[in-house]
Every structure is written in structure tokens, then in C-alpha cells.
C-alpha positions in Angstrom: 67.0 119.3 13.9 66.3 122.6 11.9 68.0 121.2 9.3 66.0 117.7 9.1 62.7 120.6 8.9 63.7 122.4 5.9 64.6 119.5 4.3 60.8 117.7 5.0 59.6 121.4 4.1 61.4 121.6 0.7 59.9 118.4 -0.3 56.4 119.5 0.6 53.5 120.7 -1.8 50.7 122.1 -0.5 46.7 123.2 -2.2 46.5 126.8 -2.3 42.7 128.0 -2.3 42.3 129.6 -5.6 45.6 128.8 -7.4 46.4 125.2 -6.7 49.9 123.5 -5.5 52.3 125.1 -4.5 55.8 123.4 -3.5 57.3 124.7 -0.2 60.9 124.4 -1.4 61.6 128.2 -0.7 59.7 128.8 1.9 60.6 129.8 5.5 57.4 127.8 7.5 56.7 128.3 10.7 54.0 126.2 12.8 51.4 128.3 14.4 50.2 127.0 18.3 48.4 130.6 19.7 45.1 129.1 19.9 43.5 130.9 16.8 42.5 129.1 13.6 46.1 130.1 12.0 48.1 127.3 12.4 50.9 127.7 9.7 52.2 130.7 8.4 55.4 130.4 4.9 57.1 132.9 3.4 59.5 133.4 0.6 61.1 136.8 1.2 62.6 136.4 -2.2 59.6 136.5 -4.0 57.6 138.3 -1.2 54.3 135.3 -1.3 53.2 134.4 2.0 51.0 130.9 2.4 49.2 131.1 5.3 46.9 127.9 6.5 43.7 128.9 8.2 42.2 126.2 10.0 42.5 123.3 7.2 43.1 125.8 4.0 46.0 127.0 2.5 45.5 130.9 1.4 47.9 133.2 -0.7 49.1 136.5 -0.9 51.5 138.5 -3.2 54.0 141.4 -2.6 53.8 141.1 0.7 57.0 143.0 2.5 59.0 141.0 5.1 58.3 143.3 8.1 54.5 142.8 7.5 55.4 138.5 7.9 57.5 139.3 11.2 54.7 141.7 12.7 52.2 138.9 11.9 54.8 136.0 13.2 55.6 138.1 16.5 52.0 139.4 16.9 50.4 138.5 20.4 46.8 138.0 18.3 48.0 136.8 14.8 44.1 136.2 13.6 43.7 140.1 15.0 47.2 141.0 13.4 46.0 138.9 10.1 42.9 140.5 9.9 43.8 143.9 10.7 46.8 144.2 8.4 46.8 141.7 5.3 43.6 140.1 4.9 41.4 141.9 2.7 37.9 142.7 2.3 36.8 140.5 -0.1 36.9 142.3 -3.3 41.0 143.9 -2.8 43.2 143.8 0.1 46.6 145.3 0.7 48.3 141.6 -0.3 45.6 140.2 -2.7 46.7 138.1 -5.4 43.9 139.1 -7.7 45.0 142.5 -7.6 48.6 142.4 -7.1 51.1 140.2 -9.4 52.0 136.7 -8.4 55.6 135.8 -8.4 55.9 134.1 -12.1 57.8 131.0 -10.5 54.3 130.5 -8.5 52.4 131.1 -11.7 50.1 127.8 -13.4 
């Protein structure tokens, strides 16, 4: 059954607010059901982007360290955890793409 989800995963492509599609080929997805408005949270540890889908919208951020993903996976509150720890505050944020560099394979 996990296999049959990373295979429906890899041949998903998805709109990321302010950078465009993104294929989920080499991502690690996981479905989001803790009652907040995050309901779909990808990573790809290789490349350390994390997609994260807030209500309907996709949203991105770059360099963003595996045991920051797994804090914000295993959080109690992820929209607490999210806001708390990655999002940022509109003009820079610990993870934000504008201000850190975007895995050239994710690159336009």
C-alpha cells in the first residue's frame, strides 16, 4: 500500500505560490488530519525544500534541516509549530525562499 502512494506521489505536480509547479517525484508527503488549515506537509531531505499546503495553497521553503520537518510532522499544534518555527514574517523567515537559495533542480 505505501508503495502504490509513492508511486501516485512521484507522478504528481503540484502549483507552488510564488514559483510555480513543482513535481513531487522526490518528495516524502505526508497527509495532514489535526484539524488546522495544514493539511499536507513534502519534503525532500536531499535537497532540504519542504512544500507545505495551507488550506488550498501550496507554499515553499528552502534549506530547511530534517529535524525542523519531523518537529513540525510530530508537533501536537503543527499550525502553532509552523508558525512558531518556519514561517516567517513577511519580509525573511528562517526557511524563506527569497532569502535563502532554492535547490537548482526546483529552479524555473
Amino acid at each position: 500500500m505505501l508503495f502504490l502512494a509513492c508511486q501516485i506521489a512521484a507522478a504528481e505536480t503540484v502549483q507552488v505560490k510564488y514559483h510555480g509547479a513543482v513535481a513531487l517525484d522526490s518528495f516524502a508527503c505526508s497527509a495532514v488530519k489535526d484539524h488546522s488549515d495544514i493539511s499536507r506537509i513534502c519534503y525532500d531531505k536531499a535537497e532540504r525544500y519542504m512544500l507545505i499546503r495551507l488550506k488550498t495553497t501550496y507554499y515553499h521553503y528552502c534549506q530547511i534541516d530534517s529535524a525542523t520537518v519531523q518537529g513540525l510532522l510530530t508537533a501536537q499544534a503543527k499550525r502553532q509549530f509552523f508558525v512558531t518555527h518556519i514561517r516567517g514574517s513577511g519580509e525573511d523567515g528562517p526557511f524563506d525562499c527569497r532569502t535563502h537559495p532554492m535547490p537548482k533542480k526546483y529552479r524555473d
